[in-house]
OpenMM code with the backbone's topology and positions (N, CA, C; nanometers):
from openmm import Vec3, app, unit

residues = "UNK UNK UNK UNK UNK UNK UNK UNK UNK UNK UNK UNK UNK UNK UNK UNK UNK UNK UNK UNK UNK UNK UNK UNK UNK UNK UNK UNK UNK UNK UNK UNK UNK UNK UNK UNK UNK UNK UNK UNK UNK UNK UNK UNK UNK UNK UNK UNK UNK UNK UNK UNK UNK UNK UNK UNK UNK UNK UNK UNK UNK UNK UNK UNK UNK UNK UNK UNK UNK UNK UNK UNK UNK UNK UNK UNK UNK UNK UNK UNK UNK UNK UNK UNK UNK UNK UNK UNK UNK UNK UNK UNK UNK UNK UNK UNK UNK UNK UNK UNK UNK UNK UNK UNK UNK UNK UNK UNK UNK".split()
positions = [
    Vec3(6.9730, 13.4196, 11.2607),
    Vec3(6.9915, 13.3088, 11.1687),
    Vec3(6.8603, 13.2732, 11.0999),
    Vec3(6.7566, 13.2679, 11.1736),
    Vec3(6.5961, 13.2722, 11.1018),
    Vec3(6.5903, 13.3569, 11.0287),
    Vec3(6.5962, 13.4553, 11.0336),
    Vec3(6.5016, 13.5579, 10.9338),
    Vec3(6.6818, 13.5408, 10.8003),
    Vec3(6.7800, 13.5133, 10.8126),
    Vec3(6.8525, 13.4667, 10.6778),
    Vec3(6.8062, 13.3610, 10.6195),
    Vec3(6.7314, 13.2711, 10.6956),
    Vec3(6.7055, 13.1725, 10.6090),
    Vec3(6.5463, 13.1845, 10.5165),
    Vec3(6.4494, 13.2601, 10.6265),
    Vec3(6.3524, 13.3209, 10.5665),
    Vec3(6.3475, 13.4603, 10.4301),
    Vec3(6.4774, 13.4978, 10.4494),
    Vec3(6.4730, 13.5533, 10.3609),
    Vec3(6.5147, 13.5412, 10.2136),
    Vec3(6.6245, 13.4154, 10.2301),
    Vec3(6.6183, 13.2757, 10.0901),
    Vec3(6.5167, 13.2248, 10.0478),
    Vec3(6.4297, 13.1833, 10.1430),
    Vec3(6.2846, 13.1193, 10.1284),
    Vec3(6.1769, 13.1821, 10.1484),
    Vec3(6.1302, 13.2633, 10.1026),
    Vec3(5.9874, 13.3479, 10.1204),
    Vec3(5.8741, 13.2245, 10.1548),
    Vec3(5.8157, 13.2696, 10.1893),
    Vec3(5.6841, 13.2177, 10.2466),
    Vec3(5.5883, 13.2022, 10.1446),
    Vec3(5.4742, 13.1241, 10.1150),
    Vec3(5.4426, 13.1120, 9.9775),
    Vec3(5.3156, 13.0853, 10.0338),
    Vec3(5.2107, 13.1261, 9.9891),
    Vec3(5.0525, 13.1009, 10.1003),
    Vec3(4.9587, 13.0510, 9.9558),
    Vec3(4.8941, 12.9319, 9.9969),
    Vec3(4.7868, 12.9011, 9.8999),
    Vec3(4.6781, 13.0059, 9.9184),
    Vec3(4.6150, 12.9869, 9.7453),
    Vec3(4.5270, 13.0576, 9.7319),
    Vec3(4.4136, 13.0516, 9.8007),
    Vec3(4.2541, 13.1814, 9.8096),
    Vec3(4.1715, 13.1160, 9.8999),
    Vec3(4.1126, 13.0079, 9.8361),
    Vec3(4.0228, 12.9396, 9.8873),
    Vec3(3.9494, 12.8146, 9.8101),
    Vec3(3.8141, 12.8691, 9.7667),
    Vec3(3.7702, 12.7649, 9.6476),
    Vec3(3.7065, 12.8560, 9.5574),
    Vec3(3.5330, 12.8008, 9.6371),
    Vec3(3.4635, 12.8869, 9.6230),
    Vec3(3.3343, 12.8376, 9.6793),
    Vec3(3.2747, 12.7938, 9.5522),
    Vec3(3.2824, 12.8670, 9.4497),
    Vec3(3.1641, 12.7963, 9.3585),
    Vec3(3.2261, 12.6824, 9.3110),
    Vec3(3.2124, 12.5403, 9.3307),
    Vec3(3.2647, 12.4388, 9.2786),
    Vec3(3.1506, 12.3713, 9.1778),
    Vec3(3.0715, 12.4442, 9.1643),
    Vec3(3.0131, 12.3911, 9.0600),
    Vec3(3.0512, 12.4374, 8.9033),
    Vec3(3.1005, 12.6050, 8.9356),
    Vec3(3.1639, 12.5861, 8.8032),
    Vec3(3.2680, 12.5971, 8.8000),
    Vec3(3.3731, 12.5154, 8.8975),
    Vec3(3.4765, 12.4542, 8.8609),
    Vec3(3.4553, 12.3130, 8.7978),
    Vec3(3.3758, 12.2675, 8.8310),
    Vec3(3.3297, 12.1313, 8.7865),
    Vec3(3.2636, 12.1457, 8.6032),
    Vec3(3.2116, 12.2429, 8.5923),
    Vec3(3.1900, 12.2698, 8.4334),
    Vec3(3.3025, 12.2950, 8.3675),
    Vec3(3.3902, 12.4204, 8.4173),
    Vec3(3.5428, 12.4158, 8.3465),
    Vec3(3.6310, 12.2930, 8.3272),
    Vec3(3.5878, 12.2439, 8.4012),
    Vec3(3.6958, 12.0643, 8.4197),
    Vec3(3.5996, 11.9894, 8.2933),
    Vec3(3.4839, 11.9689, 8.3188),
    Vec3(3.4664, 11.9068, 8.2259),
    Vec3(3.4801, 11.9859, 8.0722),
    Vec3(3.4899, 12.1053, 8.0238),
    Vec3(3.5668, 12.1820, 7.9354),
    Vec3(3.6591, 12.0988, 7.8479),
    Vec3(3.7270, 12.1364, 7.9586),
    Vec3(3.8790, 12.0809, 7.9616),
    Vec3(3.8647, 11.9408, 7.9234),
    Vec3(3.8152, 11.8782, 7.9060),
    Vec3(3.8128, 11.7017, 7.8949),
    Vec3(3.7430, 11.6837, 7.7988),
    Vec3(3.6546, 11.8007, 7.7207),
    Vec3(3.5577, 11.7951, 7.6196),
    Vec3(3.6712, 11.8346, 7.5329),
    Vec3(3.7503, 11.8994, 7.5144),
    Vec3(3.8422, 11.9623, 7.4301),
    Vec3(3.9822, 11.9201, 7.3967),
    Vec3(3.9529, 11.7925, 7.4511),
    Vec3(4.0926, 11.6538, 7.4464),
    Vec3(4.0207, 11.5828, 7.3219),
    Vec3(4.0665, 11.5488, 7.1822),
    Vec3(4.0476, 11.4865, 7.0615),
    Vec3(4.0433, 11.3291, 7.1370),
    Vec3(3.9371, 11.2490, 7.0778),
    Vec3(3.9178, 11.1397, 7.1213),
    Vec3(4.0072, 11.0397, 7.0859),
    Vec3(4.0999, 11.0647, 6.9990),
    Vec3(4.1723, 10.9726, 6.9010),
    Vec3(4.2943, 10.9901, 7.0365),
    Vec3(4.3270, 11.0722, 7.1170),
    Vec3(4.4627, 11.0492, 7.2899),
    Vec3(4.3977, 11.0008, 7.3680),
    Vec3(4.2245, 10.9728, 7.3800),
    Vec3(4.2054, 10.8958, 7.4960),
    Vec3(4.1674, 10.7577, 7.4665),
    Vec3(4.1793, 10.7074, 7.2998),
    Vec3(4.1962, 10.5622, 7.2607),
    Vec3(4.2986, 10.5117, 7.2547),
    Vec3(4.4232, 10.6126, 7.3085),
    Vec3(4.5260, 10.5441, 7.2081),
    Vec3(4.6332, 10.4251, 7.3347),
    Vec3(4.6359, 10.3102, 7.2788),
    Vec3(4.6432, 10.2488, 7.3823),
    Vec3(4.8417, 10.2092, 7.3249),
    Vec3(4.8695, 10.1565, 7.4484),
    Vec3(5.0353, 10.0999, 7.4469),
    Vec3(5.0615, 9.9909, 7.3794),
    Vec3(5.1763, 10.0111, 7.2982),
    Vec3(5.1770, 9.8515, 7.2353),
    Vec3(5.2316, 9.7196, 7.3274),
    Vec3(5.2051, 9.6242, 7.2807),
    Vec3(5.2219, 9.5215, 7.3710),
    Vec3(5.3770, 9.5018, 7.4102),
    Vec3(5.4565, 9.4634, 7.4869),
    Vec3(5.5661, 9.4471, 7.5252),
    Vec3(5.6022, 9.3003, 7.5204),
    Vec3(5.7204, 9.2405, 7.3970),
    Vec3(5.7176, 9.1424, 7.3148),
    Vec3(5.8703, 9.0914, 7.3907),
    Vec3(5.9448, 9.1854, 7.4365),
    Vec3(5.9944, 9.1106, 7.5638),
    Vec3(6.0374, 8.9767, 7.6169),
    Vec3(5.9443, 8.9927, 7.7058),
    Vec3(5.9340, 8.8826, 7.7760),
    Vec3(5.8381, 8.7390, 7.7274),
    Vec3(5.7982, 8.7407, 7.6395),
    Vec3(5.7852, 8.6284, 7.5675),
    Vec3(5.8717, 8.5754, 7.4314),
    Vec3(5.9504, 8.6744, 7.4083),
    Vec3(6.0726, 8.6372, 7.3112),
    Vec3(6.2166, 8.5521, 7.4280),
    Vec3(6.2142, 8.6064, 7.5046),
    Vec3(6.3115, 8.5504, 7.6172),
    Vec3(6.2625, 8.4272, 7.6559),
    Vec3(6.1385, 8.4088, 7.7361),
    Vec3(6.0880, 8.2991, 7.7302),
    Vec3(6.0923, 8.1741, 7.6564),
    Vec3(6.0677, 8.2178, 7.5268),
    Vec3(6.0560, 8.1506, 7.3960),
    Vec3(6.2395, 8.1216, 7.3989),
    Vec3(6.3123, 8.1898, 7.4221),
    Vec3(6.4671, 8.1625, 7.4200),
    Vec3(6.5437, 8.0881, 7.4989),
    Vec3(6.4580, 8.0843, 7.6191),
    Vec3(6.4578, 7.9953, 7.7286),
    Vec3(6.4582, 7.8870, 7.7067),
    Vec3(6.3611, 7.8411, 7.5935),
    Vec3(6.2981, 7.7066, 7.5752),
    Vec3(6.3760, 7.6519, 7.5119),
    Vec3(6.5064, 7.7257, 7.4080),
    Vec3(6.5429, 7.6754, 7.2884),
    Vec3(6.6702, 7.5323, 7.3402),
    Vec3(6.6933, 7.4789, 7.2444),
    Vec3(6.7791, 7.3209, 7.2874),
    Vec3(6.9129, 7.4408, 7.3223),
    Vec3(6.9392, 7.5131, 7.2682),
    Vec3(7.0726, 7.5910, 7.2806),
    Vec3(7.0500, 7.6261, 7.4458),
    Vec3(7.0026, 7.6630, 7.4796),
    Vec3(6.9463, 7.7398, 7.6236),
    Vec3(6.8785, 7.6240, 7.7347),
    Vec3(6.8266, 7.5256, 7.7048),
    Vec3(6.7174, 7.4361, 7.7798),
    Vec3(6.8349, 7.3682, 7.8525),
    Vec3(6.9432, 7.3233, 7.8290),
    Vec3(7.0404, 7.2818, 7.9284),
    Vec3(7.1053, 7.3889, 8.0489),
    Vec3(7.1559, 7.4777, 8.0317),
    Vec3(7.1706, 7.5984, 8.0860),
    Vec3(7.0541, 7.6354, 8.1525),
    Vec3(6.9208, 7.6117, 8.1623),
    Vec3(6.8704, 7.6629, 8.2421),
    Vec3(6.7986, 7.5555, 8.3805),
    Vec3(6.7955, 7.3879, 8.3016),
    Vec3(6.8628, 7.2902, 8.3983),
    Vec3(6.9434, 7.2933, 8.4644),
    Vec3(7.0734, 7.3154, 8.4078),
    Vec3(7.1615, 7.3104, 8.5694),
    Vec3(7.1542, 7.4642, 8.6331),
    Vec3(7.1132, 7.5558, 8.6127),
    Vec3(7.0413, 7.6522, 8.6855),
    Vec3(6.9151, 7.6347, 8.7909),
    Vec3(6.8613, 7.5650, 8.7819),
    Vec3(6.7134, 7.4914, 8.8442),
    Vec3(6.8050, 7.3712, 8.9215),
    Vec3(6.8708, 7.2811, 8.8850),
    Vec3(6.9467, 7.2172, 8.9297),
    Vec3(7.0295, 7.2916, 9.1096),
    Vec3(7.1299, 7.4016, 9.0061),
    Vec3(7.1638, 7.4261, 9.1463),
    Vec3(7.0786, 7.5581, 9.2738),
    Vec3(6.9369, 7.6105, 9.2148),
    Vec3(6.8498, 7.6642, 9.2735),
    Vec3(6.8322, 7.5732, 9.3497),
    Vec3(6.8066, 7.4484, 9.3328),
    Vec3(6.6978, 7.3247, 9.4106),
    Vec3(6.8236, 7.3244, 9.5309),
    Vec3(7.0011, 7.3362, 9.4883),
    Vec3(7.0659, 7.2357, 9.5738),
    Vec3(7.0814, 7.3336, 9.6927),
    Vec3(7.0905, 7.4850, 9.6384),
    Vec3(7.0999, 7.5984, 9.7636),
    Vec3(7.0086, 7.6188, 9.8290),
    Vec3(6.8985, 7.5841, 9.7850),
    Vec3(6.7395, 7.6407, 9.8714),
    Vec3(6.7371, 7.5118, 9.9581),
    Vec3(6.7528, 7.4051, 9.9474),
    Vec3(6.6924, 7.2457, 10.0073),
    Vec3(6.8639, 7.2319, 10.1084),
    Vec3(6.9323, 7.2723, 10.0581),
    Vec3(7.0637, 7.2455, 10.1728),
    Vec3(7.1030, 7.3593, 10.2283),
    Vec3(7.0891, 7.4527, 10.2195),
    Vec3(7.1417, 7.5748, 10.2574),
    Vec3(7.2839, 7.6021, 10.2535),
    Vec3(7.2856, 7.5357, 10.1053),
    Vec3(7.4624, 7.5255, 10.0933),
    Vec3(7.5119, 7.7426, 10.1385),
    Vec3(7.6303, 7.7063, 10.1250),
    Vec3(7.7168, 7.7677, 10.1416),
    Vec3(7.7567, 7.8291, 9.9901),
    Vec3(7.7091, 7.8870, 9.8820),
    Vec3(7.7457, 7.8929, 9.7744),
    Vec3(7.6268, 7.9580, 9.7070),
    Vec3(7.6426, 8.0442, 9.5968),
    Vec3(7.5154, 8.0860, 9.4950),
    Vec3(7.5110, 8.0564, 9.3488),
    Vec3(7.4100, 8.0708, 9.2584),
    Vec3(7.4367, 8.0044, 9.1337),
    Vec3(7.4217, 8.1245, 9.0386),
    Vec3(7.5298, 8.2550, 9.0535),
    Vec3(7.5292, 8.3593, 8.9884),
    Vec3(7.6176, 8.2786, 8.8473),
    Vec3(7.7124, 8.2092, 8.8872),
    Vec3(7.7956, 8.1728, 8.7579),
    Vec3(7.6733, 8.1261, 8.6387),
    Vec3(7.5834, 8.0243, 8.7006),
    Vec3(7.5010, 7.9371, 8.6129),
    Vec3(7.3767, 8.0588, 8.5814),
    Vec3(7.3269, 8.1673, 8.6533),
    Vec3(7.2694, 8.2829, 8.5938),
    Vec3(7.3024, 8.3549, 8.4777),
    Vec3(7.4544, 8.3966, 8.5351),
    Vec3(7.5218, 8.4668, 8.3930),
    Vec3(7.5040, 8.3960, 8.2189),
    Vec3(7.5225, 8.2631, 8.2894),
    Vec3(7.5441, 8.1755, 8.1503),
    Vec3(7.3991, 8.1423, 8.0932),
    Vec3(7.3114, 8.0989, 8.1456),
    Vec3(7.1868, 8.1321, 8.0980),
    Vec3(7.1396, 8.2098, 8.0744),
    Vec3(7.1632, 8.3582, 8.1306),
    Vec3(7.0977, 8.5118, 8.0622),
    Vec3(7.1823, 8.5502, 7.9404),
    Vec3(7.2884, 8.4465, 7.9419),
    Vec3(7.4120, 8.5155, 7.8022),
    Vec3(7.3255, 8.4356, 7.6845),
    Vec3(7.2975, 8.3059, 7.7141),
    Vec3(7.2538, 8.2513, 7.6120),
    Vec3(7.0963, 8.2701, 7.5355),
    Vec3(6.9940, 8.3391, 7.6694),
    Vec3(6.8643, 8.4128, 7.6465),
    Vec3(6.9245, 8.5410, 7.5297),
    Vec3(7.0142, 8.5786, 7.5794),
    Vec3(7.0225, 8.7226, 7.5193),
    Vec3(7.0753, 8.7005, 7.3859),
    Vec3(7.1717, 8.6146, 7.3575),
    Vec3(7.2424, 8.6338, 7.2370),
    Vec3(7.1016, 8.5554, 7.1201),
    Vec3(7.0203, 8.4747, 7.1533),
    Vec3(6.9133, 8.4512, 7.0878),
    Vec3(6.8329, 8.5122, 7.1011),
    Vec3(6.8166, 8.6098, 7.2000),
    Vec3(6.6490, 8.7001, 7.2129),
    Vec3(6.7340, 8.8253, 7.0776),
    Vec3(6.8278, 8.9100, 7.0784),
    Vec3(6.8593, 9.0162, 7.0576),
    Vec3(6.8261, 9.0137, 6.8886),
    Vec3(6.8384, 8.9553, 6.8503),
    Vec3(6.8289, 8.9659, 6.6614),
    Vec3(6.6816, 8.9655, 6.6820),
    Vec3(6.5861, 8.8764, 6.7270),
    Vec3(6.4511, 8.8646, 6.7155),
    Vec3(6.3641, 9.0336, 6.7603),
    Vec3(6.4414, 9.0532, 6.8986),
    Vec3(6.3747, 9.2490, 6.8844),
    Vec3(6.3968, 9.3515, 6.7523),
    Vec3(6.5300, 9.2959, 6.7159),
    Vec3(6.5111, 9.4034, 6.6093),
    Vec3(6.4479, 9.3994, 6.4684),
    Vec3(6.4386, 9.1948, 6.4643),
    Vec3(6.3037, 9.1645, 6.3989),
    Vec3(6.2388, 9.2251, 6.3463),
    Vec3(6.1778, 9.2424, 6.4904),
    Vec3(5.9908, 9.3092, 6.5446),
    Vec3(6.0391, 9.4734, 6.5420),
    Vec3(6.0951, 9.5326, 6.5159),
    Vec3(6.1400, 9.6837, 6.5379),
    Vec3(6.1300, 9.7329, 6.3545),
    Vec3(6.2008, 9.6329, 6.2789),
    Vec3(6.1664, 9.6783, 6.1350),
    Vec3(6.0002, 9.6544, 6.0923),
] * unit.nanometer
topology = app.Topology()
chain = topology.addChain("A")
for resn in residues:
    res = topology.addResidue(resn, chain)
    for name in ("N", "CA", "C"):
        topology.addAtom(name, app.Element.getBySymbol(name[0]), res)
């Protein structure tokens, strides 16, 4: 049964290790000399996200909805009710979203 399974899977042996590491260390730096400087500036754009949601959070449309959300956070954590406030989640992430969603595509044109 070994040598069927060895013979699906060959044996695979690393190479020897290199003694001159000094000019592996020149080839590496090569290699890093020959990368255009304009891929190692190029940085990520900011992620506009989570401060558009935020900002949606705040709005009078949303600022009630996320009161009685905080509301019933306070009443499950401090009583250990028997109950969770997924209903009052849903309804506050519906109302983040339907005001965040036009503003990304905003920022996208």
């Amino acid at each position: 049964m070994l040598s069927f399974i060895a013979d699906l899977f060959p044996a695979v042996y690393a190479e020897e290790k290199r003694e001159d590491t000094a000019s592996a260390a020149a080839e590496e730096q090569e290699e890093a000399a020959e990368v255009p400087a304009a891929e190692e500036e190029e940085e990520e754009p900011e992620d506009i996200k989570p401060t558009i949601e935020e900002a949606c959070g705040e709005t009078s449309a949303c600022a009630p909805l996320k009161h009685h959300l905080d509301e019933c956070t306070r009443r499950v954590q401090g009583e250990g009710a028997h109950e969770d406030c997924i209903e009052e989640l849903y309804h506050f992430l519906h109302c983040v979203n339907e005001c965040a969603v036009p503003k990304y595509f905003d920022k996208l044109v």
